[in-house]
C-alpha positions in Angstrom: -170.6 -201.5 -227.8 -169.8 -201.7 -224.2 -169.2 -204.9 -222.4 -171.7 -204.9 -219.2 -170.3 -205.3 -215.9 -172.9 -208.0 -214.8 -173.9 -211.4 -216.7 -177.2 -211.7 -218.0 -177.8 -213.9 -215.9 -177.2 -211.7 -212.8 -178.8 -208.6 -214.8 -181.6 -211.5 -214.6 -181.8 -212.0 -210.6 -181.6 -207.9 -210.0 -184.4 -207.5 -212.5 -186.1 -209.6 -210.4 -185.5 -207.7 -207.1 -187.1 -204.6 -208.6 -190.1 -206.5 -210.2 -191.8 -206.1 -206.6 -191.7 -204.0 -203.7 -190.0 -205.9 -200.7 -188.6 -209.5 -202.5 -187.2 -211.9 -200.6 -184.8 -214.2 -201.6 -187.4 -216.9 -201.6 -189.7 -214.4 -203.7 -186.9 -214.2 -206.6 -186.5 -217.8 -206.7 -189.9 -218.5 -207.2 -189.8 -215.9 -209.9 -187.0 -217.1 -211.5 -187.7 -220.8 -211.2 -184.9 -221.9 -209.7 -183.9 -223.4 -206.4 -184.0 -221.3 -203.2 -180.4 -222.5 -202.7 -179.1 -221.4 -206.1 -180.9 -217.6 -205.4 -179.0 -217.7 -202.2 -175.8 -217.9 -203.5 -176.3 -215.8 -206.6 -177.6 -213.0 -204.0 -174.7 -213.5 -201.7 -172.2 -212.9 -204.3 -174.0 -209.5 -205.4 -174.4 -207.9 -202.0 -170.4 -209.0 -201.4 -170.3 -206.6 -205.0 -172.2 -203.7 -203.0 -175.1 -204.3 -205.9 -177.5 -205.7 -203.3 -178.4 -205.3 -199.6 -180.7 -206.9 -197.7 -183.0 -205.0 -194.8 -184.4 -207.3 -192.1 -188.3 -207.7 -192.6 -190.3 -206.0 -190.2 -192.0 -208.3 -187.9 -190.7 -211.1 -189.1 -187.4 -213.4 -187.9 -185.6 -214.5 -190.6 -187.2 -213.3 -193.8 -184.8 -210.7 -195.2 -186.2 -208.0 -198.1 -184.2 -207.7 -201.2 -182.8 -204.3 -202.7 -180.4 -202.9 -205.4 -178.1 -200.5 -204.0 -177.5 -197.3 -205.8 -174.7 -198.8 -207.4 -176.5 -202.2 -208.4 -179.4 -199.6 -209.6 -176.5 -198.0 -211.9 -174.8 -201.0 -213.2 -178.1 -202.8 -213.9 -179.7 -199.7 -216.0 -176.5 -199.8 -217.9 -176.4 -203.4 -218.9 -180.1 -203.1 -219.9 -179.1 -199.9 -222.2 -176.3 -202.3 -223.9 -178.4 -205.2 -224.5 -181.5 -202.9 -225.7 -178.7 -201.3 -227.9 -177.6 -205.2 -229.0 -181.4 -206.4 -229.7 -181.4 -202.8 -232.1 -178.3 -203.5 -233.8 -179.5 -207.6 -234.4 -182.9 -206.3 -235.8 -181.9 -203.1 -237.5 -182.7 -204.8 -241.0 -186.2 -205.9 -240.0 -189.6 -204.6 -241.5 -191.5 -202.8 -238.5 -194.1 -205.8 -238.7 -191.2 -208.4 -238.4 -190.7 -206.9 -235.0 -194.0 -206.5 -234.2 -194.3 -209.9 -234.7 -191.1 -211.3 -232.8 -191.8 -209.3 -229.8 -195.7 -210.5 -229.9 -194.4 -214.6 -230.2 -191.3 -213.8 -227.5 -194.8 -211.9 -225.2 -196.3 -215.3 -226.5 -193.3 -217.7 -225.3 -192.5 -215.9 -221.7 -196.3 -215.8 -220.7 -196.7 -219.8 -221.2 -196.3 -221.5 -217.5 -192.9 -223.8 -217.2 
């Protein structure tokens, strides 16, 4: 199996740029939960990667929208094939109703507030 060239962590944050149209950095820290200041930097290092580029926000001074660049589009479709591929491979020996009902308690699990 191939090694991804992000972390899941990162594969995490870019997810997170695509889940709306226009984020901002404040945008995927509130969707990730985590500080505004942590987002920045974990941004900052992807756009220095060419995975992310930011576009000024129309009308607006300082806000900054979010988006994966070609390459950051590439990488992250990529990583989620692997770990799709990994999650497969882990529950390859599983009845069809023992993954029906891990992915319904996991739906269960990310849908409870923090």
């Amino acid at each position: 199996m191939n090694v991804p060239e992000i972390t899941f962590a990162e594969a995490t944050l870019m997810s997170a740029v695509t889940a709306k149209p226009h984020p901002t950095a404040v945008d995927v820290a509130a969707d990730l939960q985590i500080d505004k200041s942590t987002a920045s930097r974990q941004i900052s290092v992807l756009e220095q990667r060419g995975l992310i580029e930011r576009q000024a926000a129309p009308g607006e001074r300082r806000a900054q929208w979010l988006r994966l660049t070609a390459e950051g589009d590439r990488i992250l479709q990529e990583s989620d094939t692997v770990r799709i591929a990994a999650i497969n491979e882990r529950v390859a020996d599983w009845t069809d109703a023992e993954v029906t009902q891990f992915a319904d308690l996991l739906r269960r699990f990310n849908a409870r507030p923090s």
